[in-house]
C-alpha positions as CSV (number, residue, x, y, z in Angstrom):
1,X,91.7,90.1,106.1
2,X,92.4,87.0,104.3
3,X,95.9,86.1,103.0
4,X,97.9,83.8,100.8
5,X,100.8,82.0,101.0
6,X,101.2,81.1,97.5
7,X,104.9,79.3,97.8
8,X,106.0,77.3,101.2
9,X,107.6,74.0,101.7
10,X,105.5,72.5,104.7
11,X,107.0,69.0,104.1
12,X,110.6,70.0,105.2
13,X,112.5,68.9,107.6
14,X,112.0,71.9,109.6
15,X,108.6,71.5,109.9
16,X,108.6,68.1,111.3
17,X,108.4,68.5,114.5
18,X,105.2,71.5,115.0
19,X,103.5,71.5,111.4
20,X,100.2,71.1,112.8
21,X,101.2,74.5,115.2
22,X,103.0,76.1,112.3
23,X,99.1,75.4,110.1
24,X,97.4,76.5,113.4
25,X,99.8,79.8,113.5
26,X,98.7,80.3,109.6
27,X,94.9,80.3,110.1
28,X,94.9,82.7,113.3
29,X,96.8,85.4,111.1
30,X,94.1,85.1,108.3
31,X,96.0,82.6,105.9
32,X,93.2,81.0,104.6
33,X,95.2,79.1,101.5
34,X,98.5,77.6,101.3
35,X,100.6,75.9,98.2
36,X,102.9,73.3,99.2
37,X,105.7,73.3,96.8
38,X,107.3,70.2,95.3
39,X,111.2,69.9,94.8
40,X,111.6,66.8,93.4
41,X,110.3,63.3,91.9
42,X,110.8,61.5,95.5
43,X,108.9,63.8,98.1
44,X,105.9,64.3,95.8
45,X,103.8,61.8,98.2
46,X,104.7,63.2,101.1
47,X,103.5,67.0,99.3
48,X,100.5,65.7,98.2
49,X,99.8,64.3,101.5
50,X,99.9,67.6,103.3
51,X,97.7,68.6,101.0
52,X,95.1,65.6,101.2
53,X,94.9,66.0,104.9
54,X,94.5,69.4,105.2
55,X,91.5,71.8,103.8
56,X,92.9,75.1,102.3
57,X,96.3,73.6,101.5
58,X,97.2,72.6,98.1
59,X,100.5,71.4,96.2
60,X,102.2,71.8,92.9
61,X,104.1,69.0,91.1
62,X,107.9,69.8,89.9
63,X,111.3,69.6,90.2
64,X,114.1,72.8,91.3
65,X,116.1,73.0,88.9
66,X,118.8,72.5,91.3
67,X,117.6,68.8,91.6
68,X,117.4,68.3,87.9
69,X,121.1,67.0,87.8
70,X,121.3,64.2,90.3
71,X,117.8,63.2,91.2
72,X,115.0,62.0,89.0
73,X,114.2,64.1,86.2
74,X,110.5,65.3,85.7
75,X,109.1,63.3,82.8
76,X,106.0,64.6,80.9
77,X,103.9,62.3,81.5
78,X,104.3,62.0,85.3
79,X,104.1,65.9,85.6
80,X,100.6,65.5,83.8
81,X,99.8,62.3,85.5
82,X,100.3,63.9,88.9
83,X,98.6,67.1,88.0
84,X,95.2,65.7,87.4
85,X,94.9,65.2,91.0
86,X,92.6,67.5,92.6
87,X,95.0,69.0,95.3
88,X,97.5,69.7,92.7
89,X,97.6,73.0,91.2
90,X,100.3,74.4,89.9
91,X,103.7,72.9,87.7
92,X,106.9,73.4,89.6
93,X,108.9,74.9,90.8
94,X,111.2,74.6,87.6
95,X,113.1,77.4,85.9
96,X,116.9,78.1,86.3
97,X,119.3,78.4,89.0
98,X,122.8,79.2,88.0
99,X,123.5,80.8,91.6
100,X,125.2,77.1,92.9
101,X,125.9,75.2,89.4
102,X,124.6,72.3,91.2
103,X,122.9,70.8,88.1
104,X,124.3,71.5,84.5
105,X,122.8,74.4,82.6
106,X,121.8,72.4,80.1
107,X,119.8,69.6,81.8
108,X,117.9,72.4,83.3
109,X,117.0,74.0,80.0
110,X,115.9,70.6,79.1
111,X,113.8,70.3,82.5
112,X,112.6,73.4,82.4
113,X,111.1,73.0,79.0
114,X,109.6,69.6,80.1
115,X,107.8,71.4,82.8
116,X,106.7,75.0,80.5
117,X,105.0,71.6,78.2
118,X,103.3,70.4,81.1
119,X,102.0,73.3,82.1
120,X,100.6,74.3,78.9
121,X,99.1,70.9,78.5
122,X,97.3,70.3,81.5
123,X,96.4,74.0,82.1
124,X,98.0,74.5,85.4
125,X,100.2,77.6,86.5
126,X,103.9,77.3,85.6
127,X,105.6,78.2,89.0
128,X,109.4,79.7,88.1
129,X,112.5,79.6,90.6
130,X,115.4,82.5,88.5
131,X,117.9,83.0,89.6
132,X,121.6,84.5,88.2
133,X,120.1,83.5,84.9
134,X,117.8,86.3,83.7
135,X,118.2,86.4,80.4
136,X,118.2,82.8,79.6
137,X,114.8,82.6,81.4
138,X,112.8,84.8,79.5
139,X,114.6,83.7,76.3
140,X,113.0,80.4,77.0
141,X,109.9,81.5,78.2
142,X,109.5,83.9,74.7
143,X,110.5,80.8,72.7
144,X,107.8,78.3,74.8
145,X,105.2,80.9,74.5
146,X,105.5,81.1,70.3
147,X,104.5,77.4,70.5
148,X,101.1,78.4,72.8
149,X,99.9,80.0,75.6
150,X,100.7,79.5,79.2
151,X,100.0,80.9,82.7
152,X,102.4,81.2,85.8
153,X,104.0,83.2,87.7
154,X,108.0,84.4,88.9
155,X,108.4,83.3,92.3
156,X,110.1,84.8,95.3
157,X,110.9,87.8,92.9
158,X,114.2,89.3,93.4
159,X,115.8,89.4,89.4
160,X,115.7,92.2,87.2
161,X,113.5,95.0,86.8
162,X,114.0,93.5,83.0
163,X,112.8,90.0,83.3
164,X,109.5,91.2,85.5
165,X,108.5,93.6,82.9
166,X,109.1,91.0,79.9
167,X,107.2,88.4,81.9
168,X,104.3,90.5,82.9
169,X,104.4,91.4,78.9
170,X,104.5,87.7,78.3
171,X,101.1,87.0,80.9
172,X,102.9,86.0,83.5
173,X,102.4,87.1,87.5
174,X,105.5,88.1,90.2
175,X,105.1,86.6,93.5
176,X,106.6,88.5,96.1
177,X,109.0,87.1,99.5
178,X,110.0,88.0,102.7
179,X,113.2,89.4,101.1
180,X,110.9,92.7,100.1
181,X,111.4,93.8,103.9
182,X,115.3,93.4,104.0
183,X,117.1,96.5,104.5
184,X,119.4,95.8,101.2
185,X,117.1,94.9,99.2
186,X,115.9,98.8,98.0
187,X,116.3,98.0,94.1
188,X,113.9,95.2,94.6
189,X,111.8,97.6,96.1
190,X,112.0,100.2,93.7
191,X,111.4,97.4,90.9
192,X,108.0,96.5,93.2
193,X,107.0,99.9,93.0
194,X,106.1,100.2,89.1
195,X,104.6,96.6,88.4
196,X,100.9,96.5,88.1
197,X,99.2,95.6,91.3
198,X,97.1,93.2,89.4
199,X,100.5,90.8,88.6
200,X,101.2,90.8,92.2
201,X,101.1,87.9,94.5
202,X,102.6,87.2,98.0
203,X,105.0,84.1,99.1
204,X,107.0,83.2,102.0
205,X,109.5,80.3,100.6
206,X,109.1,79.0,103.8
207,X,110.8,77.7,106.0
208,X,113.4,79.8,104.1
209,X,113.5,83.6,104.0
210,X,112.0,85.2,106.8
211,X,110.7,88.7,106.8
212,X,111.7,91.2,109.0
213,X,111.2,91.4,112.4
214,X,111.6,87.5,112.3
215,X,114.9,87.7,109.6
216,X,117.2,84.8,110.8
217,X,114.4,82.5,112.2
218,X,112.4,79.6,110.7
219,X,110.3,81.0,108.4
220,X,106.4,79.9,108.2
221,X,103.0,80.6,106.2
222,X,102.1,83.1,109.3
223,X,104.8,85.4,108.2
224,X,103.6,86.0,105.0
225,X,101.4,88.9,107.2
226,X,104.5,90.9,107.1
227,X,105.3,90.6,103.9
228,X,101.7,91.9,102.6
229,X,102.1,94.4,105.2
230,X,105.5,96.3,103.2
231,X,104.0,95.9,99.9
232,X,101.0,97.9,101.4
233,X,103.8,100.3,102.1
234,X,105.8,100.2,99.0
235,X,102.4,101.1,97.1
236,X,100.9,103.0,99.3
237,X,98.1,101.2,100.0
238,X,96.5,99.8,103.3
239,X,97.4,96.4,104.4
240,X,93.5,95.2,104.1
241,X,93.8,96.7,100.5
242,X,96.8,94.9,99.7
243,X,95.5,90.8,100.9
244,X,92.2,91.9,99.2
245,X,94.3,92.5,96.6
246,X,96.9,89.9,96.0
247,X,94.3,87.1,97.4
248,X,92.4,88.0,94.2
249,X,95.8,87.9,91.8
250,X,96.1,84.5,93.6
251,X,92.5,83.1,93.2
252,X,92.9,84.2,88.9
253,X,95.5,82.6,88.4
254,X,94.8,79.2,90.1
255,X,91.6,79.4,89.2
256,X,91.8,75.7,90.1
257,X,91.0,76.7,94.0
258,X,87.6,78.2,94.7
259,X,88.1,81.4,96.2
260,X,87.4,81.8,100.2
């Protein structure tokens, strides 16, 4: 069975200490791939290092929108600069966060549009972080998409049964966390249940976000196991059914990674 953890964080701090382990822990519970995800201007080095020294691991080039305010913004031509390296392959994580008003809406409209440009221009994924701010996201996205096509996908998935269906009309993909196995998170769930298991991928958002039985703890790539497990559930499906599954979704849309 070979799994997918299309959205971690391996350079965090929690992961100083063991990250070779946490990898090792990853590859003995069939994760095969991981995408190191890049929060701002400043740690992209350390990402893409990851990345370089490690075969199956790759990294995208973005910043949260919850950086967009105080630390360096994501100019176009760095974003495309950076994505032409092989190891690279995906544009974000951008999008909108109105959850902690840490940046101002609109210099994350503005960065979030910076990023939906790079992504269409260099032909990478567009990886989206929503959250409190459905409607504004898919209003941009609609708009973007008038100007020409791009692909990319909703990460960590927990907004509106609204803004999945709009962005699965718009092309898009929903990645799927940990938070599928939480006990109060049955609207999720029940969203989950009628989106096409072609648009599915799976995510851990480690080291945050752990799945159940390990809800509390450090999350990492290994977990992502339980997380395909309980959308095998949710669509009735077996587990080995399910990573067959969403390892393909995965392997589509970056079509930048040769498939394992």
């Amino acid at each position: 069975m070979i799994l997918v953890d299309s959205h971690c964080h391996l350079n965090f701090p929690d992961f100083k200490g063991d990250i070779e382990e946490v990898i090792k822990n990853a590859r003995a519970e069939g994760v095969a791939v991981m995408q190191t995800i890049c929060t701002e201007v400043e740690e992209f080095d350390e990402v893409c290092a990851i990345a370089e020294s490690h075969d199956g691991i790759y990294c995208s080039v973005g910043v949260h929108p919850n950086e967009s305010g105080e630390k360096k913004p994501a100019e176009l031509q760095y974003l495309l600069d950076k994505a032409a390296h092989p190891k690279v392959i995906g544009i974000g994580e951008t999008g909108l966060d109105y959850h902690y008003e840490r940046s101002d809406r609109k210099i994350q409209q503005e960065s979030f549009r910076i990023h939906i440009d790079a992504a269409r221009q260099s032909g990478l994924p567009l990886i989206v972080h929503t959250r409190d701010a459905d409607e504004d996201t898919v209003a941009i996205l609609e708009e973007e998409m008038k100007k020409g096509t791009l692909k990319g996908l909703i990460h960590c998935f927990t907004s509106s049964h609204m803004l999945a269906e709009r962005a699965i009309a718009l092309g898009l993909y929903i990645s799927l966390s940990g938070i599928i196995t939480f006990r109060n998170a049955e609207a999720i769930r029940d969203t989950v249940k009628v989106l096409p298991m072609d648009r599915l991928l799976i995510e851990t958002d480690a080291p945050f976000l752990a799945p159940l039985p390990h809800r509390g703890k450090r999350n990492e790539p290994a977990f992502v196991r339980h997380t395909n497990r309980k959308l095998a559930e949710i669509k009735g499906i077996t587990e080995e059914e399910c990573a067959r599954l969403t390892t393909a979704n995965f392997f589509r849309l970056f079509n930048e990674v040769k498939p394992v």
